[in-house]
Structures are given as C-alpha cells and as structure tokens.
Backbone as CSV, one residue per row, in Angstrom:
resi,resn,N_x,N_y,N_z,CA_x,CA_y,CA_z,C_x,C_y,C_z
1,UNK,0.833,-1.181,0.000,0.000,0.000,0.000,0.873,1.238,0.000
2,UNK,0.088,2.452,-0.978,1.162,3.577,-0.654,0.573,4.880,0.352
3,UNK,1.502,5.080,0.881,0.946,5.870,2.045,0.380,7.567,1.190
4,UNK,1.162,7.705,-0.172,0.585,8.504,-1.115,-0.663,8.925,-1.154
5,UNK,-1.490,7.607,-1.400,-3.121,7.772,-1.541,-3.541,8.161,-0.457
6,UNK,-3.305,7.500,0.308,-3.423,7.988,1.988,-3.612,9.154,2.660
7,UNK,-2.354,9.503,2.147,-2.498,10.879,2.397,-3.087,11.650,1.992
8,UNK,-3.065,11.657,0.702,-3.783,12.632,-0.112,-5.569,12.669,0.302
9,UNK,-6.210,11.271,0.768,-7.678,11.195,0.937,-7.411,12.166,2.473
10,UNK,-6.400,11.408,3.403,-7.035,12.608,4.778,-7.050,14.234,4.532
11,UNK,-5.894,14.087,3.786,-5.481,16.195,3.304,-7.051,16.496,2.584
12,UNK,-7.450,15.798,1.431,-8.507,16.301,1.207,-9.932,15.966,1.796
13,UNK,-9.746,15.260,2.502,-11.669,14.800,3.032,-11.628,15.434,4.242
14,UNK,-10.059,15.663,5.276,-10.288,15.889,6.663,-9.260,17.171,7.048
15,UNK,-8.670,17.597,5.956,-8.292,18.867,6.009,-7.134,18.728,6.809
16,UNK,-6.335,17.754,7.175,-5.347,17.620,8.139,-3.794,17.893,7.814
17,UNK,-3.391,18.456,6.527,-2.636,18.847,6.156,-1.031,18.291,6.598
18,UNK,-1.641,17.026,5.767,0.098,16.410,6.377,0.913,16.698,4.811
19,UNK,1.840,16.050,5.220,3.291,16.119,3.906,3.088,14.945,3.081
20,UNK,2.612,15.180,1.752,2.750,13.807,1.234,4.227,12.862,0.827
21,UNK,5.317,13.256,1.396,6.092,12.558,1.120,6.460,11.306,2.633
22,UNK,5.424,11.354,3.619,5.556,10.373,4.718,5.490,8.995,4.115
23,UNK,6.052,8.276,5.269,5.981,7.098,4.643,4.755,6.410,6.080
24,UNK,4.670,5.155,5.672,3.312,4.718,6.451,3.811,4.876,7.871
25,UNK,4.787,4.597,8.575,5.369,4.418,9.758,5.149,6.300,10.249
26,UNK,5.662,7.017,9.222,5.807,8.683,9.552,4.160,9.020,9.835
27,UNK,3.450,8.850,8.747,2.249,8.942,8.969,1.675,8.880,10.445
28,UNK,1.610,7.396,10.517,1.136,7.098,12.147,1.117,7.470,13.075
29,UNK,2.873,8.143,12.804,3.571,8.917,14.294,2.919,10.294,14.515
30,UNK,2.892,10.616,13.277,2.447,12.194,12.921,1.089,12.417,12.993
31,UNK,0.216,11.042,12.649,-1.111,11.320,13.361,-2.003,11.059,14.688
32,UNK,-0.630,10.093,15.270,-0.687,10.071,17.046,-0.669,11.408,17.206
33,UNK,0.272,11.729,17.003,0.414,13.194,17.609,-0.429,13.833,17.691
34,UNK,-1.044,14.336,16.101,-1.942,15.489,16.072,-3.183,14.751,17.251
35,UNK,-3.605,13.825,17.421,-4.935,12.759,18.187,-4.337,13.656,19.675
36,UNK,-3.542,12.917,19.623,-2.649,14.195,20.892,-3.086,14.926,21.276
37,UNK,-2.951,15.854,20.871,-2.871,16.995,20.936,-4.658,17.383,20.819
38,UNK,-5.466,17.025,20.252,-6.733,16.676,19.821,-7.451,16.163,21.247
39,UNK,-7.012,15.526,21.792,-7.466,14.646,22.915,-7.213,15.651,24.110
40,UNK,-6.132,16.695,24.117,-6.116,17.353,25.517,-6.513,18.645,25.143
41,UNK,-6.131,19.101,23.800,-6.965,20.833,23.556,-8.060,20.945,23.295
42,UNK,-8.956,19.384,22.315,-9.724,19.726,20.953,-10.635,18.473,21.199
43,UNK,-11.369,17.722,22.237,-11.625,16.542,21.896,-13.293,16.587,21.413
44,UNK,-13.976,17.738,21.166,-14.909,17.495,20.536,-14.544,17.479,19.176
45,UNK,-13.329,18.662,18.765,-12.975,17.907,17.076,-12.360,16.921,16.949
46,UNK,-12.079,16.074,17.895,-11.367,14.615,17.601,-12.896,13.493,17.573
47,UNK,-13.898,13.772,18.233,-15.300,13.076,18.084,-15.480,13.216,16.843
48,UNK,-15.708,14.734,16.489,-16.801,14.807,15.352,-15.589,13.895,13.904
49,UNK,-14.126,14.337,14.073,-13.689,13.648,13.100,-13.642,12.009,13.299
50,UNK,-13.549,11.746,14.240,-13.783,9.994,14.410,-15.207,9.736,14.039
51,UNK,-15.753,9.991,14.101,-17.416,10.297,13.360,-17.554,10.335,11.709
52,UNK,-16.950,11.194,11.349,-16.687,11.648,10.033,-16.268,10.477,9.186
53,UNK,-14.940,9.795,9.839,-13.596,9.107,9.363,-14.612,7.680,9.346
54,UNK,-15.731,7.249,10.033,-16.179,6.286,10.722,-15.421,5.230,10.915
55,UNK,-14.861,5.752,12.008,-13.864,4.395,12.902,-14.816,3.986,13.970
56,UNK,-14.631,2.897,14.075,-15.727,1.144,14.575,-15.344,1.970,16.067
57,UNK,-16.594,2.649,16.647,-16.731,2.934,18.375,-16.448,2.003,19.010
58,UNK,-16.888,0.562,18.389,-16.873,-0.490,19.405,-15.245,-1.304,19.696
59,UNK,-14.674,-1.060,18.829,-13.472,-1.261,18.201,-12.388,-0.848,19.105
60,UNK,-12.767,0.814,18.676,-12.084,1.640,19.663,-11.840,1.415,20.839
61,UNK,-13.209,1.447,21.479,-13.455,1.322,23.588,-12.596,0.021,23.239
62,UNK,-12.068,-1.017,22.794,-11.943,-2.546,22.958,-10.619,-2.448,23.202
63,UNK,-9.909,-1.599,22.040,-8.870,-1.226,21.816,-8.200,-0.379,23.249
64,UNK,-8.575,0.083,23.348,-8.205,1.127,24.445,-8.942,0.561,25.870
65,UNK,-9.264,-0.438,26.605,-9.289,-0.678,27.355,-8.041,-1.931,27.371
66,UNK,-7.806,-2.465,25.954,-7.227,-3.999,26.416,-5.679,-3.787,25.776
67,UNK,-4.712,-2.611,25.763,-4.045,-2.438,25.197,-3.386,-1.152,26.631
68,UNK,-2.256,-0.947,26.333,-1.291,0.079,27.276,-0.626,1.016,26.099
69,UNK,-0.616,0.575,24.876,-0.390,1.415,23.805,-1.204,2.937,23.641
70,UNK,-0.844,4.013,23.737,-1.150,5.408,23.589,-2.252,4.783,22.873
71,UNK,-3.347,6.281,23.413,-4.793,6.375,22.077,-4.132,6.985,21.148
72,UNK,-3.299,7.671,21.285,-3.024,8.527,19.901,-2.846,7.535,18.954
73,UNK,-1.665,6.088,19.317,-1.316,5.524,18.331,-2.488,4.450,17.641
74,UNK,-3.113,4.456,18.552,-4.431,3.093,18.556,-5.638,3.645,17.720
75,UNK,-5.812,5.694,18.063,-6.755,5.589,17.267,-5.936,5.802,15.249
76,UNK,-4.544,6.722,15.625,-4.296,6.834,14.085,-4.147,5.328,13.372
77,UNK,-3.753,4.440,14.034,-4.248,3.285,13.429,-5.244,2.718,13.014
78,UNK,-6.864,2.827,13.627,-7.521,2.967,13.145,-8.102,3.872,12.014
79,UNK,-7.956,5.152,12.302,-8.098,5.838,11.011,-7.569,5.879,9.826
80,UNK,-6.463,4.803,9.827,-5.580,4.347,8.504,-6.414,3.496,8.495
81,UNK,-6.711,2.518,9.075,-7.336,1.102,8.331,-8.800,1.699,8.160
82,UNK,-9.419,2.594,8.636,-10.680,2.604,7.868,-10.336,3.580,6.547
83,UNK,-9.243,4.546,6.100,-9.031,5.354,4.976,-9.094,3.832,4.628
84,UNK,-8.034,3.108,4.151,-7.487,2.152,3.139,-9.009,1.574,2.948
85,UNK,-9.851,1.094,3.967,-10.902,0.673,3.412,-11.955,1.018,2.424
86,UNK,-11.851,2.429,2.651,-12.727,3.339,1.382,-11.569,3.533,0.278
87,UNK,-10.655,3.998,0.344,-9.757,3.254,-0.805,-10.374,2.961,-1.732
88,UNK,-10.091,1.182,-0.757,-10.235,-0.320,-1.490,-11.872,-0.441,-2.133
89,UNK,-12.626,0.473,-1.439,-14.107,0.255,-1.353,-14.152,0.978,-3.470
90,UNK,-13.932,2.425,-3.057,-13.718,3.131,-4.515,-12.926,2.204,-5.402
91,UNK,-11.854,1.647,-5.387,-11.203,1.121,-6.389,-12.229,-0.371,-6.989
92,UNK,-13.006,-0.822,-6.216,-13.986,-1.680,-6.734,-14.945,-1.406,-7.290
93,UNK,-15.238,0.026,-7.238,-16.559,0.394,-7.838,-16.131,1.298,-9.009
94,UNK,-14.932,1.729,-8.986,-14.376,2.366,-10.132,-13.735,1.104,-11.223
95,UNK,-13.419,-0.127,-10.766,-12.940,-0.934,-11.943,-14.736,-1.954,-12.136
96,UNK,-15.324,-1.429,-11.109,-16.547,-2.165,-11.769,-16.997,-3.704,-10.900
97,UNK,-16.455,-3.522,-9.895,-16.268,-4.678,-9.465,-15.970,-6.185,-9.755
C-alpha cells in the first residue's frame, strides 16, 4: 500500500494537512500526535472527526481498554485502516467490481 493515496484522501476529506512525502510508519507517528494533541486541547474535534472518518466505536473502547499502547497511536491506526478501506471500497466500484 502507498501511504501517497493515503495521504492525499485525509489532506482532502479531513483537512489535516500532512506532507505527502511520509511514509506509512511517519504517517502514524504524525497522526498520534496530532490525536494528541486533539485529545487534551480539541476533543470534541477529535469526536466529530472519528465520526466523520467512521472508525468502529466499538473497536475503539476494545482497543483502548485492552491495550497500554497510547490512544493517539491506537486511534491513528484505526483511522488508517478505515481510509485504506474506502480506498479499497472506490477502487472496486471504479474498476466495476
């Protein structure tokens, strides 16, 4: 997978203005962070975008009760695997399935 597309869907659907030259690992780090930072200044815009992004609520709480790993990193992980999923979702309906 390239972290290219990736990027380019959060910069344009969620306005988050990363660098498209990250690689998937940079990404992650860089969107712990911003969750970060989101979580102690901003956490109604970290709702409404986990909302937006639709990352699995149930997923989440599961994640973050049964894990010692940062939310930052647990949720930008999730919000990569649900981008790649709409992706994957468009690239099936654009070749026709």
């Amino acid at each position: 997978m390239e972290s290219n597309e990736l990027i380019q869907d959060l910069n344009r659907f969620y306005a988050l203005e990363l660098t498209p030259s990250l690689t998937l690992e940079q990404l992650e780090t860089l969107l712990a962070e911003k969750i970060n930072i989101m979580i102690r200044d901003d956490f109604a815009t970290l709702v409404q975008l986990l909302y937006r992004i639709d990352v699995n609520e149930t997923k989440l709480r599961e994640l973050l009760r049964a894990t010692d790993e940062p939310a930052g990193k647990i949720i930008a992980k999730l919000i990569m695997e649900r981008q790649w999923q709409k992706i994957e979702t468009r690239r099936q309906y654009k070749h026709g399935l």
